[in-house]
C-alpha positions in Angstrom: 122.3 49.6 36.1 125.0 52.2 35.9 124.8 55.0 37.4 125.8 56.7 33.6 122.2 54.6 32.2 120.2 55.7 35.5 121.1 59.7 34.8 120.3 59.1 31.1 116.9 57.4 31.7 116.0 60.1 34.4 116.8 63.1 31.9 115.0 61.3 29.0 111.9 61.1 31.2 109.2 64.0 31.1 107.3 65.1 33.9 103.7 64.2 34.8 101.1 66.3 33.5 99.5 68.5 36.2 96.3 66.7 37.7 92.8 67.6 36.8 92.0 70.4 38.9 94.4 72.5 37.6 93.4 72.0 34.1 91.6 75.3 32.8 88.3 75.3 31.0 89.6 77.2 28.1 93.9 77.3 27.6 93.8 80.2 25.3 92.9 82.6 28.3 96.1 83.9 29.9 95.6 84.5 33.8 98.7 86.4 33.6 98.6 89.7 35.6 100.8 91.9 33.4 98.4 90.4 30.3 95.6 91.3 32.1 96.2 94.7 32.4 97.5 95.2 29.3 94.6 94.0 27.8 92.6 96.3 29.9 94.6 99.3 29.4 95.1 98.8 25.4 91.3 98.0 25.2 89.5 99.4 22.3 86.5 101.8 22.3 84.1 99.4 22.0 85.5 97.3 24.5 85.9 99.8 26.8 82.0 100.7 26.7 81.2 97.7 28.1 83.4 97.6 30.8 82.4 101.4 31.8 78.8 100.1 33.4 77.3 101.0 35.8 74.5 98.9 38.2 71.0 99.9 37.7 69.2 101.7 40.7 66.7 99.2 43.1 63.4 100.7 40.9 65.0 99.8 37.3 66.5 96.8 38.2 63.0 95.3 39.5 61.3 97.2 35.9 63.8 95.5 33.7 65.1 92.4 35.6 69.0 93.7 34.3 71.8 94.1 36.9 73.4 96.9 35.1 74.1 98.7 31.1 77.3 100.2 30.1 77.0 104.6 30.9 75.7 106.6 28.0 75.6 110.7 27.8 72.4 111.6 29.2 71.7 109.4 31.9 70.5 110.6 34.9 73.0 109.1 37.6 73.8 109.3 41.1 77.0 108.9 42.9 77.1 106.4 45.3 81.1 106.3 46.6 83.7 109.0 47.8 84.5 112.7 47.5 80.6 113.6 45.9 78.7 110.8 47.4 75.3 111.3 47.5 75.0 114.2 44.2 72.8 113.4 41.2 73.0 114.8 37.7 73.1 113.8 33.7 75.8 112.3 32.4 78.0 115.3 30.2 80.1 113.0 28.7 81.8 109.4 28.8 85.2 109.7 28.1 86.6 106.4 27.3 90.1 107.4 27.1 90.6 107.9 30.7 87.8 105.5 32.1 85.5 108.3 33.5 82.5 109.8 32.9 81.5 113.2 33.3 78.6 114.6 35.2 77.1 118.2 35.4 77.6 120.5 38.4 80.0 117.9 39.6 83.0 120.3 38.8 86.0 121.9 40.3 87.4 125.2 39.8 90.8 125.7 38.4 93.3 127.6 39.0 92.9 130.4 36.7 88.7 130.6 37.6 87.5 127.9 34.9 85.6 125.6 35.6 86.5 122.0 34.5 84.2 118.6 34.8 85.6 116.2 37.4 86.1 112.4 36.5 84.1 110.1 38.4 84.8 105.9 37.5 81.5 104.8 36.6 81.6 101.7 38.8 81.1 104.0 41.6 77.9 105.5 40.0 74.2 104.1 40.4 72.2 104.4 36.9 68.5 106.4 38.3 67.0 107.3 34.6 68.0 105.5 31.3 68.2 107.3 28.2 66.2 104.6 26.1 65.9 104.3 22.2 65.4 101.1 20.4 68.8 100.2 20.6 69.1 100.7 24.2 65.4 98.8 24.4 66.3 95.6 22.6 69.2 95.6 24.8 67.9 95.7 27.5 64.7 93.2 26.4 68.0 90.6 25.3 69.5 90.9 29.0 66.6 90.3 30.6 65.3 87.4 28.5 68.8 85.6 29.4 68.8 86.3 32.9 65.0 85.0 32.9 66.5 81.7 31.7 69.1 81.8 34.0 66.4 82.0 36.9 64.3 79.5 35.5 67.4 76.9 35.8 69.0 78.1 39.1 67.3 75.7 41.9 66.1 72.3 39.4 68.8 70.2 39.9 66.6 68.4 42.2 63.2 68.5 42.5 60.7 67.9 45.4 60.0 64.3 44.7 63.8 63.8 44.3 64.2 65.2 47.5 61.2 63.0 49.0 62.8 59.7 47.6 66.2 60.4 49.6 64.4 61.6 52.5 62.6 58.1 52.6 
């Protein structure tokens, strides 16, 4: 072999595909950073609702078996991380645009002697009281009924008399 025929059969050649592991379970889901965020950032309104939730306090997570439900204006919350940890109050207003949500007599005084609501990021709130209507209620009934099938799942991949045979 020439060494002219051994650079053209190592140019014509294409390269292994990557193994297995690598492989992702859906390719149409970019795990780009800059995509990522500009996803996030460009997100619509109704989007954006669901990735403003909050967890539910200790008492409604136990009532309703849900981990947490997107903030809604009138809620009673309390915050649970930085400047006004430990304050409770209603939710004033969710303001999607800027990610926050507003809570009363959580506010600072500005310059001129008003009064303005402070921002607080709703991940670093803990849901007390939900505002419920029947919306909110089948919401909450179709969470709970999922992640009542996801419990009855987790744990039977074996069961006991499996167990007993290997044990024997």
């Amino acid at each position: 072999m020439t060494r002219i025929q051994f650079e053209e059969e190592t140019l014509n050649t294409t390269p292994p595909p990557p193994p297995a592991a690598e492989m992702k379970y859906n390719p149409r889901v970019s795990s780009s950073r800059r995509k990522s965020r500009k996803a996030h950032f460009t997100a619509p309104s109704s989007v954006r609702r669901v990735l403003m939730s909050a967890p539910l306090s200790t008492d409604l997570r136990s009532k309703y078996n849900v981990r947490s439900m997107p903030v809604r204006k009138d809620d009673e919350v309390q915050v649970v991380r930085g400047t006004y940890k430990g304050r409770e109050g209603k939710v004033v207003q969710v303001y999607r645009r800027k990610w926050v949500i507003h809570i009363e007599r959580i506010t600072r005084e500005k310059v001129n002697g008003s009064t303005v609501n402070v921002g607080i990021n709703p991940s670093k709130v803990v849901i007390t009281k939900l505002r419920l209507d029947k919306d909110r209620k089948s919401l909450l009934d179709r969470k709970a009924k999922g992640r009542a099938a996801a419990d009855k799942d987790k744990g039977t991949k074996f069961s006991a008399e499996d167990i007993m045979q290997s044990v024997d």
